[in-house]
C-alpha positions as CSV (number, residue, x, y, z in Angstrom):
1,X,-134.0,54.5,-0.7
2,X,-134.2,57.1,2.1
3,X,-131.5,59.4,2.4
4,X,-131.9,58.4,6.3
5,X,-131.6,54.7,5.5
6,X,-127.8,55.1,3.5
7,X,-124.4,55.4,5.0
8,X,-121.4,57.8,5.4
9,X,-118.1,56.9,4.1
10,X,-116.7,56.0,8.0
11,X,-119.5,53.6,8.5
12,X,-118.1,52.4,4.9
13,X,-114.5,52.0,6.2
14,X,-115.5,50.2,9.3
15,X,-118.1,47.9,7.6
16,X,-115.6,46.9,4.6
17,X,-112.4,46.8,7.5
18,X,-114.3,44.3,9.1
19,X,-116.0,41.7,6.8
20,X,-112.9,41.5,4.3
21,X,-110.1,42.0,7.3
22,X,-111.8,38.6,8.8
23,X,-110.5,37.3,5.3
24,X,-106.9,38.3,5.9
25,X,-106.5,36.9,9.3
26,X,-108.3,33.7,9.0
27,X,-107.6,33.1,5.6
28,X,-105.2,35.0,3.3
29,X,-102.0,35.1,6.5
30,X,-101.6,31.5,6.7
31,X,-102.1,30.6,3.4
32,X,-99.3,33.3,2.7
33,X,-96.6,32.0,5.3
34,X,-97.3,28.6,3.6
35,X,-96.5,29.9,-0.1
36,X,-93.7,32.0,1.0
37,X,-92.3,31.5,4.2
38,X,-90.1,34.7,5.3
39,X,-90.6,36.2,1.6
40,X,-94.3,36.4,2.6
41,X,-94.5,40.0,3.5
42,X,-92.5,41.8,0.6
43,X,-95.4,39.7,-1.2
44,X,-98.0,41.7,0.2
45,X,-96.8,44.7,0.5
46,X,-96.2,44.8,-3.0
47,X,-99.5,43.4,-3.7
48,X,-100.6,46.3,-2.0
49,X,-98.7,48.8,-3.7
50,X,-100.5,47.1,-7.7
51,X,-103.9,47.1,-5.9
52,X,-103.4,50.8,-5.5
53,X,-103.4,51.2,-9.4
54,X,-106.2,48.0,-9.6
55,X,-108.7,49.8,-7.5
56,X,-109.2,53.1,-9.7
57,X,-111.1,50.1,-12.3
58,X,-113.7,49.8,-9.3
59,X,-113.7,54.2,-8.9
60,X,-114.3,54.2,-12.5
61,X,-117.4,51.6,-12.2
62,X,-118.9,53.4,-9.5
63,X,-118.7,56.7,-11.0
64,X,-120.0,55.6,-14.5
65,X,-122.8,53.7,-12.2
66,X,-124.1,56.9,-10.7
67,X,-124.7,54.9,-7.2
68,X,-126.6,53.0,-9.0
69,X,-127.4,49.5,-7.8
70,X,-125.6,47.2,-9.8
71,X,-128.0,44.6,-10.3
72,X,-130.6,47.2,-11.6
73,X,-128.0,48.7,-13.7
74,X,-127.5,44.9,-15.4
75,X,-131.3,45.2,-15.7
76,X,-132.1,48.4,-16.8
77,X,-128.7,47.7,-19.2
78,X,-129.2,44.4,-20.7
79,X,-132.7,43.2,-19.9
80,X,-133.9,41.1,-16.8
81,X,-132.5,37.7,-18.8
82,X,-128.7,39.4,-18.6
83,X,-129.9,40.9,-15.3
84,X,-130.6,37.6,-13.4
85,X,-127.9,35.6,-14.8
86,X,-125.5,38.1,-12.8
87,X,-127.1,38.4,-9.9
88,X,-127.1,34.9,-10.1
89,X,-123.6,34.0,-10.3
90,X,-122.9,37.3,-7.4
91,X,-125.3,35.2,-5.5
92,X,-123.6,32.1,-5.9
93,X,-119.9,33.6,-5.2
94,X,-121.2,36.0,-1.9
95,X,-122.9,32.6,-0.6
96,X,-119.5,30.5,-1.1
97,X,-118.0,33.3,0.8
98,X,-120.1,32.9,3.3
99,X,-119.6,29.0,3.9
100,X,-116.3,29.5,4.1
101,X,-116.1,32.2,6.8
102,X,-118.7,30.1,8.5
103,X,-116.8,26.9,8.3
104,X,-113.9,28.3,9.3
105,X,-115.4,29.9,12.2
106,X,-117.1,27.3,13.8
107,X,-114.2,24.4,13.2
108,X,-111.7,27.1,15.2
109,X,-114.5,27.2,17.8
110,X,-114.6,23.9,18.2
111,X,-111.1,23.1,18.2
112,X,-110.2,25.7,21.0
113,X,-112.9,26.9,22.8
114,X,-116.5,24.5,22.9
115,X,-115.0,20.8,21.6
116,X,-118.3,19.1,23.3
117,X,-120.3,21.4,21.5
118,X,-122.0,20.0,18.1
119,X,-121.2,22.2,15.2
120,X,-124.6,22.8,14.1
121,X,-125.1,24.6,17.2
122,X,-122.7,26.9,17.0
123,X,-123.7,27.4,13.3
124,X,-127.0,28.0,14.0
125,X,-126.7,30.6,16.7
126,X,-124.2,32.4,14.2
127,X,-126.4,32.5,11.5
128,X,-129.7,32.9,13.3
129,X,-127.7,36.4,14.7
130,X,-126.3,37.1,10.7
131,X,-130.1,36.5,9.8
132,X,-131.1,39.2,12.3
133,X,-129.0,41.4,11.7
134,X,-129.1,42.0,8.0
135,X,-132.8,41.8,7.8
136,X,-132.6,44.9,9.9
137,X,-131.2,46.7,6.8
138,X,-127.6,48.6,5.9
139,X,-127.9,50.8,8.9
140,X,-127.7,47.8,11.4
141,X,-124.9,46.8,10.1
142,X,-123.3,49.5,10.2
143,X,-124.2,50.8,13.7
144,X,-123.6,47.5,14.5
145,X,-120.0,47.7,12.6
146,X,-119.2,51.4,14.6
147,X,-119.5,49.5,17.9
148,X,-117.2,46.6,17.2
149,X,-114.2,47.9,15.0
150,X,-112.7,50.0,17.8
151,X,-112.4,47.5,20.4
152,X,-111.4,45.0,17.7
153,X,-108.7,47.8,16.8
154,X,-107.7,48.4,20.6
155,X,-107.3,44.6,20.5
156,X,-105.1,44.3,18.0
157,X,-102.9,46.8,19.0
158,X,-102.9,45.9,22.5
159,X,-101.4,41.6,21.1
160,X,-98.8,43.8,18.9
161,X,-97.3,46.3,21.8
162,X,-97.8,43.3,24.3
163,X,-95.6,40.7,22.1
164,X,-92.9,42.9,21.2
165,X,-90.4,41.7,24.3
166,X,-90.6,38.3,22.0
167,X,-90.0,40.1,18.8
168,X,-87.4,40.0,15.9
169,X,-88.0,42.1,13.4
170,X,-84.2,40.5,12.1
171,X,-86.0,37.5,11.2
172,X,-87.4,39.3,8.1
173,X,-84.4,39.0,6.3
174,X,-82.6,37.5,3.9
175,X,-85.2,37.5,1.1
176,X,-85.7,35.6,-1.8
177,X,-83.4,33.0,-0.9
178,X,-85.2,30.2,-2.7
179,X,-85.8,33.1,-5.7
180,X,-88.8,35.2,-6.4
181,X,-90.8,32.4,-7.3
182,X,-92.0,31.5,-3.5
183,X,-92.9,35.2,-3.4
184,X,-95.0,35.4,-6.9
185,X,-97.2,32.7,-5.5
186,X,-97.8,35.0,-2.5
187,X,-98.5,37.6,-4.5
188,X,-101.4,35.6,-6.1
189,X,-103.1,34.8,-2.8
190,X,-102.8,38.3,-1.5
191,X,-104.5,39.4,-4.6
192,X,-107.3,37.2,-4.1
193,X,-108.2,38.5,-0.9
194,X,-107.4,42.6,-2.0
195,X,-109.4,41.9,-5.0
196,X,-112.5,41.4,-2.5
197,X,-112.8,44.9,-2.5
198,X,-115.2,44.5,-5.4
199,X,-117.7,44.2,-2.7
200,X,-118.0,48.1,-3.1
201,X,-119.5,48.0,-6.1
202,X,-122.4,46.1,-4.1
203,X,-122.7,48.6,-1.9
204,X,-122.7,51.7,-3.7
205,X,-126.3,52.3,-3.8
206,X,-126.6,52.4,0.2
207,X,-123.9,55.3,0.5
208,X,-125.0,58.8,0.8
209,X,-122.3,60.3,-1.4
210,X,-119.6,59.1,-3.8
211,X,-116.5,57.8,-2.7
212,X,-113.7,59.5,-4.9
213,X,-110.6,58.0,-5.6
214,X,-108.5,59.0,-2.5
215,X,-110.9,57.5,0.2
216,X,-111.0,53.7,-1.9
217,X,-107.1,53.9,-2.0
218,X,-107.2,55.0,1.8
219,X,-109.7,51.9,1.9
220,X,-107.5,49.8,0.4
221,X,-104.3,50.6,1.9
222,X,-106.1,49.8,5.2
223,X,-107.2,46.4,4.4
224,X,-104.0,45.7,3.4
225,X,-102.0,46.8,6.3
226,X,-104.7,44.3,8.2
227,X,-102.7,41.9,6.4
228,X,-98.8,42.8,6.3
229,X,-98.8,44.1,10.4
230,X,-99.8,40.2,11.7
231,X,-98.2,39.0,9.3
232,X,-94.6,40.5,10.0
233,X,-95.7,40.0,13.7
234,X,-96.1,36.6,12.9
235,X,-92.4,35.9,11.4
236,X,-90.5,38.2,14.1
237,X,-92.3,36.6,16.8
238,X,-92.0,32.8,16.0
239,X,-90.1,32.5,12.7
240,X,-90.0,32.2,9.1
241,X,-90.6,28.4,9.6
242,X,-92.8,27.7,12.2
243,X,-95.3,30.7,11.3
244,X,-95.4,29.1,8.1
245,X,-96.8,25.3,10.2
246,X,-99.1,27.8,12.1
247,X,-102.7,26.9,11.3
248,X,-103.5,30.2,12.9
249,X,-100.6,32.7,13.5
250,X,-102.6,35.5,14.1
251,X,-104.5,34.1,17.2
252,X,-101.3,32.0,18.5
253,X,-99.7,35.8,19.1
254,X,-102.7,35.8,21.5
255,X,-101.5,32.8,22.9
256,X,-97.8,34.8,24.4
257,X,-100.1,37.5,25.9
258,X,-99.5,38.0,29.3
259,X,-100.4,40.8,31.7
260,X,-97.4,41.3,34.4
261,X,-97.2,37.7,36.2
262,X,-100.2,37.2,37.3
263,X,-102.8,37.5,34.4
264,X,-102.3,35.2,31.6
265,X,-104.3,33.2,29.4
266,X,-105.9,36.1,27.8
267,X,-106.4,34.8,24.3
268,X,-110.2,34.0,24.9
269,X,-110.2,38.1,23.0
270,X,-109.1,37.0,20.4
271,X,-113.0,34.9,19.9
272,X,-114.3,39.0,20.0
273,X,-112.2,39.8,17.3
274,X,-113.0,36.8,14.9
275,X,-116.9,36.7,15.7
276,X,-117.0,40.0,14.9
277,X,-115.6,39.9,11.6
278,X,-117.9,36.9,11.2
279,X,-121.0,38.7,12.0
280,X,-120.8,41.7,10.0
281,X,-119.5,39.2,7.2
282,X,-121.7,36.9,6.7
283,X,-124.6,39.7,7.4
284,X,-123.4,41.7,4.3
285,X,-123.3,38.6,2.2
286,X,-126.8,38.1,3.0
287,X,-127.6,41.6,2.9
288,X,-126.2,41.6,-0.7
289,X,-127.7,38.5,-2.0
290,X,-131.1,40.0,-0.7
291,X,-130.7,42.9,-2.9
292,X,-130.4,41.4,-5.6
293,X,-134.2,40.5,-5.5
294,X,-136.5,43.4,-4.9
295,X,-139.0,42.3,-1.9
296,X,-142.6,43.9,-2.1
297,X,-143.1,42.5,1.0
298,X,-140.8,42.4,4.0
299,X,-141.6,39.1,5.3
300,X,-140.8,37.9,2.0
301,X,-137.3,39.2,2.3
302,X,-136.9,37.3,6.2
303,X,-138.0,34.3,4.6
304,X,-135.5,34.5,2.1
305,X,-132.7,35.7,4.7
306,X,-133.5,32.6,6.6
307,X,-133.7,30.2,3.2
308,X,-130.2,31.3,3.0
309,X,-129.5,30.8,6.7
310,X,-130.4,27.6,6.8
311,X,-128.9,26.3,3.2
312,X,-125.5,28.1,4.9
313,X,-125.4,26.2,7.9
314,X,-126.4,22.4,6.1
315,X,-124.1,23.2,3.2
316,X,-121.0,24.0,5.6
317,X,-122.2,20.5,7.6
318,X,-121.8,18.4,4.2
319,X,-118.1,16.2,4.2
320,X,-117.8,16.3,0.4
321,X,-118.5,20.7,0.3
322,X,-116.2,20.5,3.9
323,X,-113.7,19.1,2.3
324,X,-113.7,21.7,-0.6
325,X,-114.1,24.2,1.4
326,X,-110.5,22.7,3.4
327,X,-109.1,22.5,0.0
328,X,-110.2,26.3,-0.7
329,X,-108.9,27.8,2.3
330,X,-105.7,25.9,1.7
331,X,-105.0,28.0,-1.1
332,X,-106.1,25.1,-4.1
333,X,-108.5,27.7,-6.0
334,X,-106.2,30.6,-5.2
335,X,-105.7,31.5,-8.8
336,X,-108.6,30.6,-10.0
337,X,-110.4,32.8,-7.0
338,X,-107.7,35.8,-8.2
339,X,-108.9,35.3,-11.9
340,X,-112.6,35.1,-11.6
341,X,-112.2,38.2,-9.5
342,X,-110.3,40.5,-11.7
343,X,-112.2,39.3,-15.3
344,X,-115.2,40.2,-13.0
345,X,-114.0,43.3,-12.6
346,X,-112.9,44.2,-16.0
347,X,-116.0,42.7,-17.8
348,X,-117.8,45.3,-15.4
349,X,-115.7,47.6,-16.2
350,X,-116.2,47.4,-19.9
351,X,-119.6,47.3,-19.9
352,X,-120.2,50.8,-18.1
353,X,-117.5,51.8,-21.0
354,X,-119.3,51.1,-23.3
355,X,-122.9,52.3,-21.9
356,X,-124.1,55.2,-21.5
357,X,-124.0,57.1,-17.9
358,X,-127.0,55.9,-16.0
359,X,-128.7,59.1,-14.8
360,X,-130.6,58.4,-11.9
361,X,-129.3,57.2,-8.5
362,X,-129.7,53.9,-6.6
């Protein structure tokens, strides 16, 4: 690939900030409150603080790797048997992803903003846009990514300064009232969601230099303060117990926003911030699933994009997957998403052990 064509570590940071922050807001802070209630954001925060230590496994991997791509390294490693099974199984796990963050975004459309409006309408213009977007390559998305972050940043800064009159950061405490074991189940969810981070491994071969070790901890201390700054918010502003009944805490912060008497009603922003995080999602998902198969041909490659576009948008549509998906997001595969995650990482792990370092680049 065309040094031209790859991307620096910032376009990195904002790409990764926004498809796995999405995660955090939509998915890992309810789903937090509900497990832990007040305890919640010790939870994460130390969460954080292990995922510090967990994410030198994935500096390791890369830097064994060479930038390789890993799907060619599982080929050029094991054979192309070995090779497809895993990019078989990535495929299958980056397109569940993918439902989910659709689902979820197109029900909370619904719900709030376009009721009348069918759901495969609004799934359809997402996804057509997702399609787009990462057939245009690595570089799209993260042009694309440089453009949004900021204002989703400015946003998110401007719903913490502007809620602070209803704030009480008292509410915090007392922890571990009901003992540690409401918190340990927190720390399982959060882990879930940090342990997405594996995504960088996917990506390695589309970054013109190597990350070290400093900028995936900076990385991941970033994503995780996505997580614990609502999510304190979210307790000091309405209270251990009814952020944890809040289907959405993050967005009902929106919902308090007012600008001097006469501007209210602004939490129509907060559909900026979650589309975005959608978009460059759902893109790199598709991105990633379409590298695993090496196009000759770039029609080929749309065709494929779309294959997936489509299969996205009627799976998400089916009641029994809907209702999985529901069962998913309320936190029923939590360990089970925490422990395919982290054998992933460490069967990956032991493999570049135990091979030797690939010398060419991706």
């Amino acid at each position: 690939m065309p040094t031209s064509k790859k991307i620096s570590l910032i376009e990195v940071y904002f790409i990764m900030l926004l498809s796995l922050g999405i995660t955090n807001h939509v998915i890992l802070i309810p789903l937090i409150l509900q497990y832990a209630g007040r305890d919640a954001w010790m939870g994460t925060l130390l969460t954080m603080i292990l995922h510090i230590g967990w994410v030198y496994i994935l500096f390791f991997i890369m830097k064994r790797t060479q930038q390789q791509s890993i799907f060619a390294w599982f080929k050029d490693g094991f054979g192309p048997i070995i090779g497809w099974i895993f990019i078989c199984i990535m495929s299958l796990y980056f397109f569940w992803m993918s439902i989910v963050i659709l689902r979820e975004t197109v029900t909370w459309i619904r719900v709030t903003y376009l009721p009348q409006t069918p759901k495969t309408v609004v799934s359809l213009t997402i996804i057509l846009l997702c399609v787009y977007v990462a057939n245009n390559g690595i570089r799209s998305i993260a042009i694309i990514s440089g453009i949004l972050l900021p204002v989703v940043w400015v946003l998110g800064h401007f719903v913490a300064v502007s809620n602070l009159q209803y704030k009480d950061y008292s509410l915090l405490t007392p922890l571990f009232v009901e003992g540690y074991t409401p918190m340990l189940k927190s720390m399982i969810v959060a882990g879930g969601g940090f342990m997405e981070m594996i995504v960088l491994i996917f990506l390695q071969h589309h970054m013109k230099r190597k990350m070290n070790y400093l900028s995936i901890v900076i990385l991941s201390v970033l994503l995780g303060g996505l997580t614990l700054g609502p999510l304190m918010g979210a307790i000091a502003t309405f209270g251990p117990v009814p952020a944890m009944e809040s289907r959405y805490p993050a967005y009902e912060q929106w919902m308090l926003v007012t600008i001097t008497k006469y501007i209210t009603h602004v939490d129509f922003l907060a559909l900026y911030q979650w589309i975005s995080g959608t978009l460059i999602r759902i893109s790199l998902f598709l991105l990633i699933m379409a590298d695993g198969i090496s196009f000759k041909k770039s029609r080929r490659r749309l065709w494929y994009l779309l294959g997936l576009g489509t299969a996205l948008t009627v799976f998400s549509l089916i009641p029994v997957i809907d209702r999985q998906i529901e069962l998913f997001v309320l936190g029923k595969y939590s360990a089970a998403f925490l422990g395919f995650l982290s054998g992933l990482t460490l069967f990956i792990a032991i493999l570049v052990t135990f091979k030797p370092k690939t010398k060419r680049g991706g």
